[in-house]
C-alpha positions as CSV (number, residue, x, y, z in Angstrom):
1,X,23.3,-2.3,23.9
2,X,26.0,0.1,22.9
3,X,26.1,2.3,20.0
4,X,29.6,2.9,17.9
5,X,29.7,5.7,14.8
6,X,32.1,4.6,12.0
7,X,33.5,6.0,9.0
8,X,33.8,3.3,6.2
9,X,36.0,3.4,3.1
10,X,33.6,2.8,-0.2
11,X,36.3,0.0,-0.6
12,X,35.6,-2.0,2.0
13,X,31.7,-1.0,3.2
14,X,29.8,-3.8,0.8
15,X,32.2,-6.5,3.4
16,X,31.4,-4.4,6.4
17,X,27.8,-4.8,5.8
18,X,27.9,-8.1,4.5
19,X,29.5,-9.4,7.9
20,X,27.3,-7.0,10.2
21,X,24.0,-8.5,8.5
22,X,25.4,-12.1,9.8
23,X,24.4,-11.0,12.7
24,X,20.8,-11.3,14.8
25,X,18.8,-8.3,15.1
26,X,19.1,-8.5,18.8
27,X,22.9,-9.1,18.6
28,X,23.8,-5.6,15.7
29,X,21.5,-3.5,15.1
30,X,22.4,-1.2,12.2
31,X,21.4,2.7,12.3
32,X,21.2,4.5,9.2
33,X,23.5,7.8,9.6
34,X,21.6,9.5,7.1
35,X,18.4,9.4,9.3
36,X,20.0,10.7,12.5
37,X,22.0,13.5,9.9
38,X,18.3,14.3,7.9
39,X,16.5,14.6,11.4
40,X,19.1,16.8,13.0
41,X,19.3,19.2,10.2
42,X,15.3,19.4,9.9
43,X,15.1,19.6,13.8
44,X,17.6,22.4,13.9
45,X,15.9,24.8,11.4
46,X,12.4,24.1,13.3
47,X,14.4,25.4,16.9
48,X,16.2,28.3,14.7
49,X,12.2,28.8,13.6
50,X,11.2,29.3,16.9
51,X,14.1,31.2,18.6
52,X,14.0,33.8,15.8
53,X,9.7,34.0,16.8
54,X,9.3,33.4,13.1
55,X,7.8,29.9,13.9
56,X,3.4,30.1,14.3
57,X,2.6,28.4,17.2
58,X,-1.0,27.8,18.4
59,X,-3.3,26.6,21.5
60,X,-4.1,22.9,22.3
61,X,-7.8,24.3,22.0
62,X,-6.8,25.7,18.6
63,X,-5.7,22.6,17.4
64,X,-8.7,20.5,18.8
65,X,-10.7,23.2,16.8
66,X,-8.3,22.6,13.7
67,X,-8.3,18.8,14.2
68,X,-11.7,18.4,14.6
69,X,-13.1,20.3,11.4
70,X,-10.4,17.8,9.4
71,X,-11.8,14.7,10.6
């Protein structure tokens, strides 16, 4: 399956989507920009975190430890 990026007057979106929904699920599948946009920015400030050393980073046994006294 291929995956296209569009920008879509307000005018004419309600017809876009109306016509994409025809469509099965295996035939369009429709991505929500605002996901990928929300995820990108969130994963970017978690690298910037971590390059700038201000992230806190622990051990696997550390979290085991952690995990375990939650459950």
């Amino acid at each position: 399956m291929r995956t296209i990026q569009l920008k879509i007057s307000d005018k004419v979106y309600d017809k876009i989507m109306w016509l994409l929904n025809k469509f099965s699920k295996d035939e369009v599948e429709i991505v929500c920009d605002n996901d990928f946009l929300t995820n990108k920015e969130y994963l970017q400030k978690e690298l910037d975190e971590i390059s700038e050393g201000k992230a806190a980073v622990i051990s696997q046994s550390e979290f085991e430890d952690r995990l375990d006294q939650i459950i």
